[in-house]
DSSP file (Angstrom, degrees, kcal/mol; ACC not computed):
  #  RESIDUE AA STRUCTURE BP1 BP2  ACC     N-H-->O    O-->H-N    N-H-->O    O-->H-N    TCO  KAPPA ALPHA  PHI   PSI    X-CA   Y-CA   Z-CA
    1    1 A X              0   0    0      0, 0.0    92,-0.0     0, 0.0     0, 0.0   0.000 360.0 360.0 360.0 113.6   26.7   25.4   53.1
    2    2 A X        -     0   0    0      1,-0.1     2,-0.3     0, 0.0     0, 0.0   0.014 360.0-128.9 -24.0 140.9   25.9   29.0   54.1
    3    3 A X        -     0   0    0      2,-0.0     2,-0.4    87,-0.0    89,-0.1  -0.816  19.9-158.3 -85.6 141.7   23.2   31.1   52.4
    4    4 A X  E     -A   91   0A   0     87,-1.0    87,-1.8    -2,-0.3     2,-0.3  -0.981  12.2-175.5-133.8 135.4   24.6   34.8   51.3
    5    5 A X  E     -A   90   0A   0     -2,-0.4     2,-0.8    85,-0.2    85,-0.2  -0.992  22.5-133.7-132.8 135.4   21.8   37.4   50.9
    6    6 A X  E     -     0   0A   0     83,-1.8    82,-2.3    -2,-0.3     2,-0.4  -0.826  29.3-175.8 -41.8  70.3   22.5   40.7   49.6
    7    7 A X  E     -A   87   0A   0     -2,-0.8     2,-0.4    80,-0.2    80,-0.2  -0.858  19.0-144.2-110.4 128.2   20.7   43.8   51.8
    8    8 A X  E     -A   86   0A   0     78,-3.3    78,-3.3    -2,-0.4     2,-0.4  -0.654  18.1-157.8 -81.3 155.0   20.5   47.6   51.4
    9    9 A X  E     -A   85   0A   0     -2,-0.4     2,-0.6    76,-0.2    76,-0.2  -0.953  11.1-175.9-110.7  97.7   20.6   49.3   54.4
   10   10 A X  E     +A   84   0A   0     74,-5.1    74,-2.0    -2,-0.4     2,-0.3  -0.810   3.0 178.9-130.1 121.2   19.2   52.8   54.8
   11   11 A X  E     -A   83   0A   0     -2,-0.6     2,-0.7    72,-0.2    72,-0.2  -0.839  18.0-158.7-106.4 116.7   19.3   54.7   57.4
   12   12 A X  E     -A   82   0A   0     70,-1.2    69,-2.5    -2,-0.3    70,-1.0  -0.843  23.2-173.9-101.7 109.8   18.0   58.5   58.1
   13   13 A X  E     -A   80   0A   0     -2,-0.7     2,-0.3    67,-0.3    67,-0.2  -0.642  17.4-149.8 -91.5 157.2   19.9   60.1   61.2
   14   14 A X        -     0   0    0     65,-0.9     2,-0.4    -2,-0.3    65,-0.1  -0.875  17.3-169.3-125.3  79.4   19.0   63.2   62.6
   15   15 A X        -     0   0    0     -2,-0.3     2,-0.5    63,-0.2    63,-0.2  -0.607   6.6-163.0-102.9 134.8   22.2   65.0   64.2
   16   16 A X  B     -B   77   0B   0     61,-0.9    61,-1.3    -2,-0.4     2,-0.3  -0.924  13.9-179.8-118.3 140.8   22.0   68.2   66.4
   17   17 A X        -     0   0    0     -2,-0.5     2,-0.5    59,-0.2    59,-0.1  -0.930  29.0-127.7-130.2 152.8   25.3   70.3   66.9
   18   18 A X    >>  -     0   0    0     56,-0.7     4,-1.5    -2,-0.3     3,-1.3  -0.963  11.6-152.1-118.0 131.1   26.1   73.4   68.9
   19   19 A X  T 34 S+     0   0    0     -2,-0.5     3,-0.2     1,-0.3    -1,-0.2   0.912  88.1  74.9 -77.2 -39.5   27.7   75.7   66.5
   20   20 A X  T 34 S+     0   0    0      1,-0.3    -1,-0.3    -3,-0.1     3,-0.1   0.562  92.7  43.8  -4.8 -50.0   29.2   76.9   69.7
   21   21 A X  T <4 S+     0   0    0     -3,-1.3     2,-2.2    53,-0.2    -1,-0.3   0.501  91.3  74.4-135.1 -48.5   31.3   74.6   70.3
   22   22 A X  S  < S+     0   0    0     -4,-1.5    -1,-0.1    -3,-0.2     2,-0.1  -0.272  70.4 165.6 -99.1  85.0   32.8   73.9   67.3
   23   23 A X     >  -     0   0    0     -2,-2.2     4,-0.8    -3,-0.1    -2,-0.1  -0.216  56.5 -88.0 -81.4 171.7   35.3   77.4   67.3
   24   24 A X  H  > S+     0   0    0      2,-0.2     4,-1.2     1,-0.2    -1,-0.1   0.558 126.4  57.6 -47.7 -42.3   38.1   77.9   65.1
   25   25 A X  H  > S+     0   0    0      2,-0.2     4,-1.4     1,-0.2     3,-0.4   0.940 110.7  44.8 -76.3 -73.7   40.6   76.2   67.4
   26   26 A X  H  > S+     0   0    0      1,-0.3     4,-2.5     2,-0.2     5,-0.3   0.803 115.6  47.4 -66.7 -41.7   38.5   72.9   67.4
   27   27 A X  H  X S+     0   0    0     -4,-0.8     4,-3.7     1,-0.2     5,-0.4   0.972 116.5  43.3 -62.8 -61.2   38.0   73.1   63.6
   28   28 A X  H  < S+     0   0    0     -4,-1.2    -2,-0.2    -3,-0.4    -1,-0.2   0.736 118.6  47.6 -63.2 -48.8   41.8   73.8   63.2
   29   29 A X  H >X S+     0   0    0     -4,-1.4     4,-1.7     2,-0.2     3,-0.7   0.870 109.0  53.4 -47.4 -64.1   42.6   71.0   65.9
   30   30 A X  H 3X S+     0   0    0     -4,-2.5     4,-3.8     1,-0.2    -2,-0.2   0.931 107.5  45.5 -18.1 -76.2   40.5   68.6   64.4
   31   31 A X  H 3< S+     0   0    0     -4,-3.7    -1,-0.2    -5,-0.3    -2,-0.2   0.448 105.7  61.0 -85.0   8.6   41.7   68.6   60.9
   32   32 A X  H <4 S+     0   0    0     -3,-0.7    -1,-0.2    -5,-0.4    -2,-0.2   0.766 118.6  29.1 -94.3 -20.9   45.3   68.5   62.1
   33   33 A X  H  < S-     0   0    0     -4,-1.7     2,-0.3    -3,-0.2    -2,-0.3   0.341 137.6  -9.0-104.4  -6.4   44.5   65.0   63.9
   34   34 A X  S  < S+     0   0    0     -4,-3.8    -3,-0.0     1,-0.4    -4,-0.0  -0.440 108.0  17.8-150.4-110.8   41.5   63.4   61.5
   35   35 A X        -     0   0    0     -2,-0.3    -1,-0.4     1,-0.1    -2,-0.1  -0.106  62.4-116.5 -79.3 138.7   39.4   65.0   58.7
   36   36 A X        +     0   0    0     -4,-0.1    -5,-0.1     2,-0.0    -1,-0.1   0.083  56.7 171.6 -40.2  16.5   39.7   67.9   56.4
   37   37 A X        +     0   0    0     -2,-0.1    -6,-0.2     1,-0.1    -3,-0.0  -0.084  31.9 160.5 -81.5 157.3   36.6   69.8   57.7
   38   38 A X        +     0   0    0     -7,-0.0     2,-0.3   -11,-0.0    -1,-0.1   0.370  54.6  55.8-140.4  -9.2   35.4   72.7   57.2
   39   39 A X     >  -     0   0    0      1,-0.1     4,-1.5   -12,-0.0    -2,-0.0  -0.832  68.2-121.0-123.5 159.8   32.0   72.6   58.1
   40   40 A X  H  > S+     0   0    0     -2,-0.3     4,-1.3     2,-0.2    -1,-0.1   0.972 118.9  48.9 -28.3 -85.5   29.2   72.0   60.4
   41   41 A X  H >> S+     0   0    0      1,-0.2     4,-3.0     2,-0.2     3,-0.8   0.857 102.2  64.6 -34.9 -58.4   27.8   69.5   57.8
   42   42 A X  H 3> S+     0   0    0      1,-0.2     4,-3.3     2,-0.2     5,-0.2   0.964 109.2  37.5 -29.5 -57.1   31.1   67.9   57.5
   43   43 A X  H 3X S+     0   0    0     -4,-1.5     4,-1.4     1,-0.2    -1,-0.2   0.717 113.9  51.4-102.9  14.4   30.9   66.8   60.9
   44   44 A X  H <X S+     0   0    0     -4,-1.3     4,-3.6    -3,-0.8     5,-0.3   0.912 110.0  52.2 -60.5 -68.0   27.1   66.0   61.0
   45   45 A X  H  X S+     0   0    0     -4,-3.0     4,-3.9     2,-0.2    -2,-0.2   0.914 118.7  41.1 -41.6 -58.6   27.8   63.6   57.5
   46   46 A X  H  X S+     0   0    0     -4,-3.3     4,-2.3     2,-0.2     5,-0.2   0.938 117.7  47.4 -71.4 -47.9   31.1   61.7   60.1
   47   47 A X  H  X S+     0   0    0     -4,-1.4     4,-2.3    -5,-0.2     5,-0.3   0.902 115.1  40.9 -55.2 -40.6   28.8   61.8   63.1
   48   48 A X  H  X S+     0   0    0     -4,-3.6     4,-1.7     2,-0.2     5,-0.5   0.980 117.6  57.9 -63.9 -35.4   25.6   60.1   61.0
   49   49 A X  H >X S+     0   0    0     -4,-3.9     4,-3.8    -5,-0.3     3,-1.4   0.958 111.9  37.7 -59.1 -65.9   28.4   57.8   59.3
   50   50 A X  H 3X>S+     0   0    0     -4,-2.3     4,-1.7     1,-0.2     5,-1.2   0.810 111.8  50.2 -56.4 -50.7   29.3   56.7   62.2
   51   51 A X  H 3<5S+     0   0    0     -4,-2.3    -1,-0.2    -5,-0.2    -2,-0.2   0.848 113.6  55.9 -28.4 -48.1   26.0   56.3   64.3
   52   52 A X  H <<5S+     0   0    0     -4,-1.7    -2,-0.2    -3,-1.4    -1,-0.2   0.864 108.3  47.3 -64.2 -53.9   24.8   54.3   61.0
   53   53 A X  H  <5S-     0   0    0     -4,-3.8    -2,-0.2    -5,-0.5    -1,-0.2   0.770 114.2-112.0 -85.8 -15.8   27.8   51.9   61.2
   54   54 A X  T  <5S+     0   0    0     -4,-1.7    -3,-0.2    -5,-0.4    -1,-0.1   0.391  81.4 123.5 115.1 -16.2   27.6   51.1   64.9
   55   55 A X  S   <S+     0   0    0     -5,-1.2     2,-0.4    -6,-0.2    -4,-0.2   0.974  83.7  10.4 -56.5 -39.1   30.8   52.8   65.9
   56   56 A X        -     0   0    0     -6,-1.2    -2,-0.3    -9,-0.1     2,-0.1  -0.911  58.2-152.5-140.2 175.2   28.7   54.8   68.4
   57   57 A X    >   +     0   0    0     -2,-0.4     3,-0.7     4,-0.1     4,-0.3  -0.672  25.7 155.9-148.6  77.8   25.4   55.1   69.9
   58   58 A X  T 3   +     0   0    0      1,-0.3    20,-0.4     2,-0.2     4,-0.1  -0.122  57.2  90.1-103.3  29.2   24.4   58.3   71.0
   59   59 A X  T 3  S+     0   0    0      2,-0.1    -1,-0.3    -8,-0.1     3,-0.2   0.798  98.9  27.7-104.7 -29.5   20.8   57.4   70.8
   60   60 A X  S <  S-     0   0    0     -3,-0.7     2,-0.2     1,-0.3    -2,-0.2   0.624 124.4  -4.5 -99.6  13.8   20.6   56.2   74.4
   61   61 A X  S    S-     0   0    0     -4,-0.3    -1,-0.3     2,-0.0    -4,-0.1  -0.657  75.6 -79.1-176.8 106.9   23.1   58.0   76.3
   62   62 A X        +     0   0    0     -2,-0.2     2,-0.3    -3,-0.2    15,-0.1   0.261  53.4 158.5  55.2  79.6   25.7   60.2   76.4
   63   63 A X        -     0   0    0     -5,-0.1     8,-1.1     2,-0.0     2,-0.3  -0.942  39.6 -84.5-143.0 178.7   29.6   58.9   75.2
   64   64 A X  E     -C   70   0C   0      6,-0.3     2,-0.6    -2,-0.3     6,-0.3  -0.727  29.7-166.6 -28.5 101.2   32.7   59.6   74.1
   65   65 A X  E >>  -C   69   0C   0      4,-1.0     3,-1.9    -2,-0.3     4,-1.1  -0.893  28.0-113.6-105.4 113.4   33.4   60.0   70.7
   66   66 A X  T 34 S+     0   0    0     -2,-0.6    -1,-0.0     1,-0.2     0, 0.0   0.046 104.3  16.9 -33.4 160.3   37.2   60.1   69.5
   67   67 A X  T 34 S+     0   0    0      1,-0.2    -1,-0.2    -3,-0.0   -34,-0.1   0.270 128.8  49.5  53.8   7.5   38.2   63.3   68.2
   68   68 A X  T <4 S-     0   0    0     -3,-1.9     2,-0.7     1,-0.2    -1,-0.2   0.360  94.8-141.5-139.4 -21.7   34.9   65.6   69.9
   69   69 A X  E  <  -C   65   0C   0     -4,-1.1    -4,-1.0     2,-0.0     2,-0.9  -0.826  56.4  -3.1  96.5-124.2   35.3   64.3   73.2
   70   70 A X  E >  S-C   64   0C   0     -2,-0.7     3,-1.6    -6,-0.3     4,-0.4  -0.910  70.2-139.9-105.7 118.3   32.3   63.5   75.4
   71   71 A X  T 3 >S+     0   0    0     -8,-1.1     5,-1.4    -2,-0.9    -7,-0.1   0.387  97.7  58.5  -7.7 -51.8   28.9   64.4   73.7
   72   72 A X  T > 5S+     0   0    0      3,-0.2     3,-1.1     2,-0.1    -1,-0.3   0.710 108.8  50.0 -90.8 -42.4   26.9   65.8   76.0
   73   73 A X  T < 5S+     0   0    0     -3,-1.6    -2,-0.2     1,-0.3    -1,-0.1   0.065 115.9  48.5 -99.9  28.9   30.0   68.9   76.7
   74   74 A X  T 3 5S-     0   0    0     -4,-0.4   -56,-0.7     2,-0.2    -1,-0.3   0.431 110.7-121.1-143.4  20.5   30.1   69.4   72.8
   75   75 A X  T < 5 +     0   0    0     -3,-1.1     2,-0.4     1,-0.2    -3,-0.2   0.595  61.5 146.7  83.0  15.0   26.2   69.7   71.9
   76   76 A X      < +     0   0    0     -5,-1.4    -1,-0.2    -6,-0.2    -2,-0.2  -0.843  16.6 157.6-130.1 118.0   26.5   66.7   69.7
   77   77 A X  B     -B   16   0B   0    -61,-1.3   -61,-0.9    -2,-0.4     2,-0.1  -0.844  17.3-163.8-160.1  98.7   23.0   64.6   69.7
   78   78 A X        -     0   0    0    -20,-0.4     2,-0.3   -63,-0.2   -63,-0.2  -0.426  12.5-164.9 -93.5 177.6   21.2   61.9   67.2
   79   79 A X        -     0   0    0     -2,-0.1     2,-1.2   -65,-0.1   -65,-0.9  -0.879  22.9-139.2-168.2 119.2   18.0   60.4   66.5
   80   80 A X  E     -A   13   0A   0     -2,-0.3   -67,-0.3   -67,-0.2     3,-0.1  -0.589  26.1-177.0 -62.0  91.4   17.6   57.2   64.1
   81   81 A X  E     -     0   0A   0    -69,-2.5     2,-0.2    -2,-1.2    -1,-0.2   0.914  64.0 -26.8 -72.5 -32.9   14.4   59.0   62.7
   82   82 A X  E     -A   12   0A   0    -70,-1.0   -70,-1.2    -3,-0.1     2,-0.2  -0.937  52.9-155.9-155.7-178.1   13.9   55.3   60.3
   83   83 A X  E     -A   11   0A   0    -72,-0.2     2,-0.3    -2,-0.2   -72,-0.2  -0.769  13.7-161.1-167.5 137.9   16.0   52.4   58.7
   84   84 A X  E     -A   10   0A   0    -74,-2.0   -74,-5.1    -2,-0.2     2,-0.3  -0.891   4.9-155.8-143.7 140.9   14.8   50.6   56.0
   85   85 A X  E     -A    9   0A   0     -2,-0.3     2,-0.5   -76,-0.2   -76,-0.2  -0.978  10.2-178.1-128.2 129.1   16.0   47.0   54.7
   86   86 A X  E     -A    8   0A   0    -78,-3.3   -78,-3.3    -2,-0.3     2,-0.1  -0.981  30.0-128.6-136.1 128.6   15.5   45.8   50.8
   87   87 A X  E     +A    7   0A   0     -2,-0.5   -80,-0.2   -80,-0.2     3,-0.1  -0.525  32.8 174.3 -63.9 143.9   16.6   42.5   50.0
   88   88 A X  E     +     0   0A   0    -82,-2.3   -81,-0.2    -2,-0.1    -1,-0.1   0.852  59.5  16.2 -93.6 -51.9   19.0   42.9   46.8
   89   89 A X  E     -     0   0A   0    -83,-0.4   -83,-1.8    -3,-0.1     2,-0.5  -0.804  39.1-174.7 153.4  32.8   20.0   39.7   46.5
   90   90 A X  E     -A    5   0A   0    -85,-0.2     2,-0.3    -2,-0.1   -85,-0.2  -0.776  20.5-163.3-107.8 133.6   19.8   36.3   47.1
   91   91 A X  E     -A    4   0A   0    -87,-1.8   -87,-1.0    -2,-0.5     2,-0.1  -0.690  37.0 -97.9-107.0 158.6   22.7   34.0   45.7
   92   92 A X              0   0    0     -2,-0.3    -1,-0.1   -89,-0.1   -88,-0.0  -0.304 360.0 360.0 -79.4 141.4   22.0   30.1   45.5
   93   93 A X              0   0    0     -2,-0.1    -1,-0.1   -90,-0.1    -2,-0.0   0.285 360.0 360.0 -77.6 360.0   23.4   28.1   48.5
């Protein structure tokens, strides 16, 4: 029978944007095909989500990301600065 453990996860990302790059037209574009945003932050918070969860991996290279395009031509750059794991949790096998 399986063991089930409970873990927080926490992560601190570090996201760099070029405010450049994200004009009016991209905002406007954007939020007619995914998110309401309206910010900078907004789409720092979707890029860390996403980094966090695995969806992308812009810490060694370069990619594609739906809905910004390729990375590198839209200024858009993390760094995992830590990630920290705390057992919650362990239920009886």
């Amino acid at each position: 029978m399986p063991q089930t453990f409970e873990i927080d996860v926490t992560q601190t990302i570090k996201v760099s944007l070029d405010p450049a790059k994200f004009t009016d037209a991209f905002m406007e574009q954007f939020r007619a095909s995914f998110f309401p945003f309206f910010t900078l932050a907004d789409h720092a918070h979707h890029i860390a989500q996403m980094q966090a969860r695995g969806v992308i991996d812009l810490t060694s290279s370069p990619e594609f990301v739906e809905g910004y395009g390729p990375s590198a031509e839209m200024g858009i750059a993390v760094q995992v600065e830590s990630a920290i794991t705390d057992l919650i949790r362990e239920y009886p096998a």
